[in-house]
PAFIGU-63036 format. One record per residue: residue number from 1; residue in one letter; x, y, z of N, C-alpha, C, O in turn. Coordinates in steps of 0.02 Angstrom, whole numbers. Layout:
BEGIN
NODE  nr rest   n.c1   n.c2   n.c3  ca.c1  ca.c2  ca.c3   c.c1   c.c2   c.c3   o.c1   o.c2   o.c3
NODE NUM    A      X      Y      Z      X      Y      Z      X      Y      Z      X      Y      Z
...
//
This chain:
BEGIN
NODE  nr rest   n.c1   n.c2   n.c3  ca.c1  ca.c2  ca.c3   c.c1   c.c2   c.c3   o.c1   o.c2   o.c3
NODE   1    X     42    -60      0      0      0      0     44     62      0     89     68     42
NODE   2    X     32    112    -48     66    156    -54     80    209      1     21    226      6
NODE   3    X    108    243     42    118    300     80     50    357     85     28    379     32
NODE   4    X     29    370    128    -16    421    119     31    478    103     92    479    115
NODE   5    X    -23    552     60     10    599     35     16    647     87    -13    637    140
NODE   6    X     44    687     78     50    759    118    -15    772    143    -22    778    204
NODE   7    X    -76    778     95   -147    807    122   -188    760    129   -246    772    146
NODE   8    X   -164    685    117   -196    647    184   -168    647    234   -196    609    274
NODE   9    X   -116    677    258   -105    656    309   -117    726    358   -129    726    418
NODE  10    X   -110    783    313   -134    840    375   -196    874    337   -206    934    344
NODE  11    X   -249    822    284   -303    887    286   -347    896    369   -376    945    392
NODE  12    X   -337    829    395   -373    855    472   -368    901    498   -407    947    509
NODE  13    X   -299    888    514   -268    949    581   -274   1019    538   -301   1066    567
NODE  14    X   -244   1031    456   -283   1097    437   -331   1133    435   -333   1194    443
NODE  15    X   -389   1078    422   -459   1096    419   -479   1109    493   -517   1155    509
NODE  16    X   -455   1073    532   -468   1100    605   -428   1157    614   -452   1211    630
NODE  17    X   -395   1153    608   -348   1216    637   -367   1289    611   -374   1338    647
NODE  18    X   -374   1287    542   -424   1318    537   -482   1335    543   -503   1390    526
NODE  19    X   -517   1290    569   -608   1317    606   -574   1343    665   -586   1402    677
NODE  20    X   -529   1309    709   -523   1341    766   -507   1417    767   -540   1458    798
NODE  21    X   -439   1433    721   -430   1503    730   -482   1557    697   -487   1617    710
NODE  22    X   -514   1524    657   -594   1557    636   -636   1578    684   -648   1636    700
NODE  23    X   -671   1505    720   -709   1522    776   -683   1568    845   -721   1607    873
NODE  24    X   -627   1559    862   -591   1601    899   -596   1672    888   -619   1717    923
NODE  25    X   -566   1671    825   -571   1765    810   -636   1790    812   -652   1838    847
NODE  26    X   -674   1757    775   -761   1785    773   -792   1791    828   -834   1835    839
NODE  27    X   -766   1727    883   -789   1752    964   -761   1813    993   -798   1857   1015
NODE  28    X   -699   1817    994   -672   1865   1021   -695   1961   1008   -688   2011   1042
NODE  29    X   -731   1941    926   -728   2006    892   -814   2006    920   -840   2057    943
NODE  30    X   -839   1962    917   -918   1991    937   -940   1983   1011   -992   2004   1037
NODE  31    X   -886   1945   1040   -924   1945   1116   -882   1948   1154   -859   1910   1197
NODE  32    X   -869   2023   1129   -819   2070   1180   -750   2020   1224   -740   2006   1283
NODE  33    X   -730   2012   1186   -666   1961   1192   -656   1901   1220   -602   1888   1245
NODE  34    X   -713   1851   1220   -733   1800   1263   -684   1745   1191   -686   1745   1130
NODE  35    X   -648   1707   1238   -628   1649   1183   -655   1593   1188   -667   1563   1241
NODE  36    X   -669   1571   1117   -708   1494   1133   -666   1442   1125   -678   1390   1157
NODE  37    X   -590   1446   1069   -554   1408   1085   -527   1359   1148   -524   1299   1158
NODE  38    X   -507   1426   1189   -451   1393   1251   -483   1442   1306   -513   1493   1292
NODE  39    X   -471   1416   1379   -484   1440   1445   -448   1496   1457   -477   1549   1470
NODE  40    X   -379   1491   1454   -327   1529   1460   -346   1590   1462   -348   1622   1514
NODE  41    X   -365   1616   1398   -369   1675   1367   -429   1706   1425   -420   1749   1468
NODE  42    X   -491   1668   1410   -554   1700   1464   -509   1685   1523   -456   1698   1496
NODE  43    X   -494   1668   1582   -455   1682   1626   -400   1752   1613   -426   1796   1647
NODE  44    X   -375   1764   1601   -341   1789   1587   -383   1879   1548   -360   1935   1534
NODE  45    X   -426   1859   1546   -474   1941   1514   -490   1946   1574   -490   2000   1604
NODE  46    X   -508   1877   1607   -553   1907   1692   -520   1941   1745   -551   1975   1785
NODE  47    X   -450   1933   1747   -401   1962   1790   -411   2047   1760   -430   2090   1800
NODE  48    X   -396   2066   1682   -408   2097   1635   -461   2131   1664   -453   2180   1699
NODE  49    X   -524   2103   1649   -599   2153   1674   -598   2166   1734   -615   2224   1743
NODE  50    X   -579   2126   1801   -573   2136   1856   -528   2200   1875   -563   2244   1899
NODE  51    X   -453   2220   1872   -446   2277   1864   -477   2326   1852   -503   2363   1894
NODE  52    X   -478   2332   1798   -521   2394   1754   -587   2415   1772   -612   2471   1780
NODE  53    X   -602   2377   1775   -680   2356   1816   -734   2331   1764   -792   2347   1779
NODE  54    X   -729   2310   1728   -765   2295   1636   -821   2265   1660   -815   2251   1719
NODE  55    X   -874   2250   1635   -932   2184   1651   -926   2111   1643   -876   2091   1672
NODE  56    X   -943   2086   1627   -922   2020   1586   -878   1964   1618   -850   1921   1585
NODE  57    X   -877   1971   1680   -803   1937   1744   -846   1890   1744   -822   1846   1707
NODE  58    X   -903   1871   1767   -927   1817   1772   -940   1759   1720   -946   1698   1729
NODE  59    X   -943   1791   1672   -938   1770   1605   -874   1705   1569   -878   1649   1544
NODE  60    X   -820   1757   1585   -771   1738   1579   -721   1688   1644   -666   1659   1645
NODE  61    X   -775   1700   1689   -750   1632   1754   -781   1579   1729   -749   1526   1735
NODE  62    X   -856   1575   1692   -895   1526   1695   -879   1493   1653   -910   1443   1636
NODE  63    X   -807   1521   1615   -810   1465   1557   -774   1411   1564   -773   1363   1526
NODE  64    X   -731   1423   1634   -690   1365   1657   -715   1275   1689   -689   1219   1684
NODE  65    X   -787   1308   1725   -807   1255   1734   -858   1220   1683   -873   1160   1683
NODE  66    X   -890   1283   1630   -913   1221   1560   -888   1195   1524   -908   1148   1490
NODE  67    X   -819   1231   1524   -765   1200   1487   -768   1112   1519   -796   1064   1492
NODE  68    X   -727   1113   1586   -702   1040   1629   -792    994   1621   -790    933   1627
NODE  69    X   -843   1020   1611   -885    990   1604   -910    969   1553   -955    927   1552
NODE  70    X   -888    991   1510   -905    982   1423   -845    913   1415   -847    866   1374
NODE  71    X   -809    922   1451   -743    884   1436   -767    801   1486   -750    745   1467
NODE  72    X   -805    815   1547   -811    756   1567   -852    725   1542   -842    665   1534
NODE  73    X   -914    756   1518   -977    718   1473   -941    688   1411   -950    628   1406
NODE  74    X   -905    716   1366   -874    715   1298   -831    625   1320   -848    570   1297
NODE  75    X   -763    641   1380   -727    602   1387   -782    511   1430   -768    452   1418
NODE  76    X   -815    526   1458   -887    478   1465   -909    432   1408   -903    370   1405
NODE  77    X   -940    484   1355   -958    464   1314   -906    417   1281   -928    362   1265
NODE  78    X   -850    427   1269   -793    385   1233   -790    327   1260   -804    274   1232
NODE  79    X   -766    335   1328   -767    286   1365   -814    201   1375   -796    142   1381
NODE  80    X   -897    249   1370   -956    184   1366   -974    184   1296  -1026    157   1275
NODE  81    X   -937    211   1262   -974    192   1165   -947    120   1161   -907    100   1203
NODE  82    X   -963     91   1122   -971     11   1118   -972     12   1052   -997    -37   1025
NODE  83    X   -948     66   1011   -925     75    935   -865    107    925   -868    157    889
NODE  84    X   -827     95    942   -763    139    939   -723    144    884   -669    173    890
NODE  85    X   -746    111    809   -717    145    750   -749    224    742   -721    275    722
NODE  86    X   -824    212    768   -880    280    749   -849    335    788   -842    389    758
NODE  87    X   -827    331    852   -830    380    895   -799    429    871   -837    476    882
NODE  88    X   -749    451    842   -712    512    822   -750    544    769   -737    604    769
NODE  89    X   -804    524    713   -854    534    681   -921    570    730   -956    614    706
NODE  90    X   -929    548    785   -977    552    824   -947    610    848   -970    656    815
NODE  91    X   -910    628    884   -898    676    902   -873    725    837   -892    782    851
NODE  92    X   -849    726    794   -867    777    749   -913    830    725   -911    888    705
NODE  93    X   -969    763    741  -1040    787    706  -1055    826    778  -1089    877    769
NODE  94    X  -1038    815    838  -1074    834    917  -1039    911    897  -1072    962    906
NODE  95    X   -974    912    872   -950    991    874   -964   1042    812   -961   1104    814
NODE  96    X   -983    998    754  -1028   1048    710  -1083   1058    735  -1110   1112    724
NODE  97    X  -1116   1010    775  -1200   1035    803  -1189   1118    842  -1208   1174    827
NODE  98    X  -1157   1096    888  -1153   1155    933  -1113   1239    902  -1113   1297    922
NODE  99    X  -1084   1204    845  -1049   1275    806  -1099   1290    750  -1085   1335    710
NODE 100    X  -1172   1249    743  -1207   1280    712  -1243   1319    766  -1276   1369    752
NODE 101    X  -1237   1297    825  -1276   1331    890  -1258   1394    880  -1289   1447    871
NODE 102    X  -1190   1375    884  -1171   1457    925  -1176   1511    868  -1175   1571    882
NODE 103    X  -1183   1487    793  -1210   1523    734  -1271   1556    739  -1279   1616    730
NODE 104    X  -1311   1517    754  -1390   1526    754  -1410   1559    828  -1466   1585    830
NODE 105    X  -1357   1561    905  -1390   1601    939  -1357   1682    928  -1382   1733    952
NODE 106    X  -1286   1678    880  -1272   1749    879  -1311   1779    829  -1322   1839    828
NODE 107    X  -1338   1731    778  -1382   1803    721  -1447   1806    772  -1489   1842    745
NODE 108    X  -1464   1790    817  -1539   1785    859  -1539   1824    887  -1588   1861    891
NODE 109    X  -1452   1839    937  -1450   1880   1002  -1426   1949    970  -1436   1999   1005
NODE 110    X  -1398   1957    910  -1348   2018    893  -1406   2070    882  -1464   2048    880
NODE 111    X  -1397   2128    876  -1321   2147    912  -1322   2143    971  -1374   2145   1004
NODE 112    X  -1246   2134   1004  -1247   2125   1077  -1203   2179   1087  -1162   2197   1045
NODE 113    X  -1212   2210   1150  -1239   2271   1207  -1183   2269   1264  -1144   2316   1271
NODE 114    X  -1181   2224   1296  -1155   2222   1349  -1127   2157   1362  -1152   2103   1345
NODE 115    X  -1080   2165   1389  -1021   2102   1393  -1043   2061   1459  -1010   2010   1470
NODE 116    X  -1088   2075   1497  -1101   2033   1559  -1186   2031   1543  -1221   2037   1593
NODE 117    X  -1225   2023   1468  -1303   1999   1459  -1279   1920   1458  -1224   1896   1442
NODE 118    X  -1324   1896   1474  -1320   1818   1486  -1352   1803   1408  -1368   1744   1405
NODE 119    X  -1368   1844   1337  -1347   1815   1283  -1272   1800   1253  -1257   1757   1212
NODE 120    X  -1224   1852   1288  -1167   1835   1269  -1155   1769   1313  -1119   1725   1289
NODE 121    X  -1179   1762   1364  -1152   1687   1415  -1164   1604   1354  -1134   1552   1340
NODE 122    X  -1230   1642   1335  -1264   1573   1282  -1236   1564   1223  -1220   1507   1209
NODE 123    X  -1224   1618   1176  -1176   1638   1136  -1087   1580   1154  -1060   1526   1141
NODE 124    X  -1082   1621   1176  -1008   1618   1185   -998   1530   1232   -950   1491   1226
NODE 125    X  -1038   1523   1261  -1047   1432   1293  -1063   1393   1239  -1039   1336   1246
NODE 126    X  -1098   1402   1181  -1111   1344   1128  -1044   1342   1094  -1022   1285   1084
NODE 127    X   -998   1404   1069   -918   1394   1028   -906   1366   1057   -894   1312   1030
NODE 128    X   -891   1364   1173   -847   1372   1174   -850   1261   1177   -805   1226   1153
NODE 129    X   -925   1228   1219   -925   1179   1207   -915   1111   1140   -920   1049   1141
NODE 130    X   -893   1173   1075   -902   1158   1012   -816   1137   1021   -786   1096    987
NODE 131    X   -795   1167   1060   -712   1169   1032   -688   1133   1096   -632   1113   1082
NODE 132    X   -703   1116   1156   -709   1084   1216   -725   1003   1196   -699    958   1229
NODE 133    X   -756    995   1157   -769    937   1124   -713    902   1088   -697    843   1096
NODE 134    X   -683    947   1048   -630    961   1004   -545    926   1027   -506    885   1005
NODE 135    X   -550    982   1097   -500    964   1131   -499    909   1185   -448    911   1220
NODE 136    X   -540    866   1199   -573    803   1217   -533    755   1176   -489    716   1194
NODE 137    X   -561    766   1111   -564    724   1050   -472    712   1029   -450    659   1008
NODE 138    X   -439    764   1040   -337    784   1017   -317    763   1072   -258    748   1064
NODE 139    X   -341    749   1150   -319    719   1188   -331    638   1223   -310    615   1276
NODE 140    X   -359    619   1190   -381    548   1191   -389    510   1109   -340    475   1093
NODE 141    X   -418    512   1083   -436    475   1008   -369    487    965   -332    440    951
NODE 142    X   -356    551    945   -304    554    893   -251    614    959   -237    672    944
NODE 143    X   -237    589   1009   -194    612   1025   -102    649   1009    -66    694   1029
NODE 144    X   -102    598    963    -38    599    914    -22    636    881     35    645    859
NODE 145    X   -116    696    860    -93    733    816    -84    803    864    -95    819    923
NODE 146    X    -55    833    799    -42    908    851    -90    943    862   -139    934    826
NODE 147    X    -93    995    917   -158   1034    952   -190   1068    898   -153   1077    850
NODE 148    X   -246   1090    891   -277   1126    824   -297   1184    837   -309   1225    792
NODE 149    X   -306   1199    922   -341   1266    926   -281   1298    979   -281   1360    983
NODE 150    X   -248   1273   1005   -191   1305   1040   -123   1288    991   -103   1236    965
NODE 151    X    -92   1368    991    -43   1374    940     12   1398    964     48   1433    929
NODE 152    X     30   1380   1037     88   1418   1082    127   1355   1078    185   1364   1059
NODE 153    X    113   1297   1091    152   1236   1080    165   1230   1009    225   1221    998
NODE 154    X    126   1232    953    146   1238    878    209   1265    874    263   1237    869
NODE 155    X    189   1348    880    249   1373    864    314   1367    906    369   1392    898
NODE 156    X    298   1341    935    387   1342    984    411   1268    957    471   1256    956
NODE 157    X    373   1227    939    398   1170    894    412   1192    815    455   1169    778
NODE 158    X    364   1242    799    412   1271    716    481   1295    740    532   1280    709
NODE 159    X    481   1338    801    569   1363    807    599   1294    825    659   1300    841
NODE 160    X    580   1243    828    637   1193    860    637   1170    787    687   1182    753
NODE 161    X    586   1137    758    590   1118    699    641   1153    634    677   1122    595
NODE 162    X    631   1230    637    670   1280    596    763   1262    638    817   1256    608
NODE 163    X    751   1260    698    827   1264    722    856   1193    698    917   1195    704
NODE 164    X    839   1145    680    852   1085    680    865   1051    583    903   1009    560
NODE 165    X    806   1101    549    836   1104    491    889   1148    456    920   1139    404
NODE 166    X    889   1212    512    947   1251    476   1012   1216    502   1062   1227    467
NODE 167    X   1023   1172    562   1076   1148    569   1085   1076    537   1143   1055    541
NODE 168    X   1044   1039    509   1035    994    463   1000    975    441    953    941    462
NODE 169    X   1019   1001    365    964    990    306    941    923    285    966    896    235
NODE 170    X    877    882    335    878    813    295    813    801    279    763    823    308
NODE 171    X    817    769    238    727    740    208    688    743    286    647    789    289
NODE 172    X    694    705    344    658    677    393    640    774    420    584    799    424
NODE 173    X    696    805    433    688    862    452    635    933    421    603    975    453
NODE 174    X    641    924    369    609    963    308    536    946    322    492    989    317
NODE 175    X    519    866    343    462    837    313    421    873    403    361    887    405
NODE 176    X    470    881    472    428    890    523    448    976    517    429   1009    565
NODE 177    X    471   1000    482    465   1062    490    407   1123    455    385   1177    475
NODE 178    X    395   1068    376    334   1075    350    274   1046    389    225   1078    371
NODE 179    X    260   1008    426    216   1004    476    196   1073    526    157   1120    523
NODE 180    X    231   1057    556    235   1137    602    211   1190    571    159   1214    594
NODE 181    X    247   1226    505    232   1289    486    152   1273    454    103   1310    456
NODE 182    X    156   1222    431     71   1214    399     19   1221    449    -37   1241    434
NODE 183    X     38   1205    512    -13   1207    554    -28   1301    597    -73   1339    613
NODE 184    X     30   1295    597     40   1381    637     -2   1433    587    -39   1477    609
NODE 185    X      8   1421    518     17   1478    461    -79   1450    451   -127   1489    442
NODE 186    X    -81   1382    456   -180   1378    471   -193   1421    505   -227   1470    489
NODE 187    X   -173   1413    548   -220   1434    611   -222   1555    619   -248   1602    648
NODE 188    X   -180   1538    574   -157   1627    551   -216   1647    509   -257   1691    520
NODE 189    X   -210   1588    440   -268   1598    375   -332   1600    429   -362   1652    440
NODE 190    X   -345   1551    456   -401   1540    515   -417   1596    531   -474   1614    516
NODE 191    X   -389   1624    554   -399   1678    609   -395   1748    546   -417   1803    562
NODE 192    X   -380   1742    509   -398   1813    462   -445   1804    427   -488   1845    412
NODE 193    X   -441   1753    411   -501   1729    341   -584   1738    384   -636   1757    356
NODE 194    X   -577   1715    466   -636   1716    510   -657   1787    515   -718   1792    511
NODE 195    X   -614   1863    526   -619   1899    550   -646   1957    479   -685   2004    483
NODE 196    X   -621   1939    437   -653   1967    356   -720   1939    361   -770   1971    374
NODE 197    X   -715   1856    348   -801   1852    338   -860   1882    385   -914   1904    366
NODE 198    X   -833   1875    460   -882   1909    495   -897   1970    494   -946   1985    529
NODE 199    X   -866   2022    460   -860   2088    448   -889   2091    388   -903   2148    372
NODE 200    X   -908   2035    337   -945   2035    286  -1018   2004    308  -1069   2032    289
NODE 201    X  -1021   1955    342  -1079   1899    358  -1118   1909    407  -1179   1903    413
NODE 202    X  -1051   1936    467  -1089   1942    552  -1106   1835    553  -1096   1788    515
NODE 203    X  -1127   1845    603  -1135   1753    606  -1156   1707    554  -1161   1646    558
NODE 204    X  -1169   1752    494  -1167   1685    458  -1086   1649    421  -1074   1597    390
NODE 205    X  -1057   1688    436   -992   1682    435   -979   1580    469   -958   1529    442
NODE 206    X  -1008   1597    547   -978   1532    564   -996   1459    526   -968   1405    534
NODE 207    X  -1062   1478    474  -1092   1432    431  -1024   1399    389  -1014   1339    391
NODE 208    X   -983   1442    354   -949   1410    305   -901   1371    345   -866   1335    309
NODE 209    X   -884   1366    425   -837   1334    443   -866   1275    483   -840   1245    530
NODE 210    X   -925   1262    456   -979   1190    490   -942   1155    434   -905   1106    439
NODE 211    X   -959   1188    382   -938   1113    317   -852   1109    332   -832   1084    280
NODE 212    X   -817   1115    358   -749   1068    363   -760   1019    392   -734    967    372
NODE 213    X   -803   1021    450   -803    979    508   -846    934    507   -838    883    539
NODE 214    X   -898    945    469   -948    881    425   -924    843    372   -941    790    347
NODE 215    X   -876    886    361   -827    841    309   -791    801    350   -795    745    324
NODE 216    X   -761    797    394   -706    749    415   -742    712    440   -724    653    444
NODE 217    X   -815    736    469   -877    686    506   -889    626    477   -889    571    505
NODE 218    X   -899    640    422   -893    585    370   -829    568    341   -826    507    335
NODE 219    X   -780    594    320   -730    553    345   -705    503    386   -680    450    366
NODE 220    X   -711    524    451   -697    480    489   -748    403    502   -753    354    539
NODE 221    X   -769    423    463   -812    327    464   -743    297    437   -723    245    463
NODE 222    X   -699    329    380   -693    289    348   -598    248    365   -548    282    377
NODE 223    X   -600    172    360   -555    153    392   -479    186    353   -430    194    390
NODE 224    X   -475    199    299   -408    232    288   -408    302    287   -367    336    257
NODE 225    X   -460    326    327   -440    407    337   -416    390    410   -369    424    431
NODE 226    X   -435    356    439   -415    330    531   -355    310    529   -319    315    578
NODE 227    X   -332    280    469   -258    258    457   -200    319    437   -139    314    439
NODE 228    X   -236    367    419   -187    421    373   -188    458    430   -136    485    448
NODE 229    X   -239    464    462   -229    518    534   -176    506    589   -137    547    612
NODE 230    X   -185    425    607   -122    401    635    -58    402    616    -15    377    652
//
């Protein structure tokens, strides 16, 4: 059997990596800087609003524990499925559901007003369980592959990767250094390509980044896309 190609082997982690830095930016730009990607960031605004005195603190605390809870239901579910070729399919489809959510409650709730209305709480809880799912899914099922919505570990592996081919140029080196930059430089397109359309679309924007993830949904039934991912 021949080698899988280059874009079997990372259209996943692209196509994710790109919804992530999509959905990220579009959260951040419409609900007053709430991230749906990663915790970090909302921690880190809440210290942020807390100073200053901003609204929205509660907001941005609450996302820590739907986060750890999105993650225990998600990691559950894996656990008692009794189909475990399906499951990475199954959860695909669980994180386009909820990123059509969080589509359909921002054209409902917009415009939004104030950074501490409990439409931004509903808003900003459907991304953020959309991508909580996500990161469930990169730490158990296809653990192997690299992170798709956190890009602080990426890039410090492109500088190791870059330091390692400029000190030797070899096929094996080239091949993990083009890894790295493909994923970092996604998650860049991601994150610009998200922040244009919503400035053209407003939430219908997050529509065009359902179909990546219904795509791999169905993908992943299939036994040599499970093989090319590994």
């Amino acid at each position: 059997m021949p080698p899988p190609s280059f874009w079997q082997r990372n259209r996943a982690p692209v196509l994710l990596t790109i919804v992530g830095g999509a959905i990220d930016t579009i959260g951040f730009i419409a609900l007053f800087g709430f991230f749906t990607a990663h915790v970090t960031g909302n921690l880190v605004m809440a210290g942020s609003g807390l100073v200053k005195g901003e609204s929205g603190l509660w907001i941005k605390l609450a996302a820590l524990p739907l986060f750890v809870l999105t993650v225990m239901v998600t990691k559950t579910f894996i656990d008692k499925s009794k189909k475990q070729t399906v499951i990475l399919s199954h959860l695909f489809f669980a994180e386009a559901f909820f990123l059509a959510a969080f589509m359909v409650a921002g054209l409902y709730y917009q415009p939004f007003v104030d950074a501490g209305d409990i439409t931004v709480a509903i808003t900003g809880g459907l991304g953020l369980i959309a991508l909580a799912i996500r990161n469930t899914a990169s730490k158990t099922l296809i653990k192997h592959m690299s992170p798709t919505v956190l890009m602080t570990g990426n890039t410090t592996q492109l500088g190791i990767n870059l330091t390692d081919y400029v000190n030797k140029r070899t096929t094996e080196n080239a091949k993990k250094l083009g890894h790295s930059a493909t994923l970092v430089f996604s998650f860049l397109i991601g994150a610009l390509v998200g922040a244009l359309l919503y400035l053209k679309l407003s939430f219908w924007a997050v529509g065009l980044f359902v179909l990546p993830v219904l795509y791999l949904a169905v993908l992943a039934r299939d036994k040599a896309f499970l093989r090319d991912i590994g």
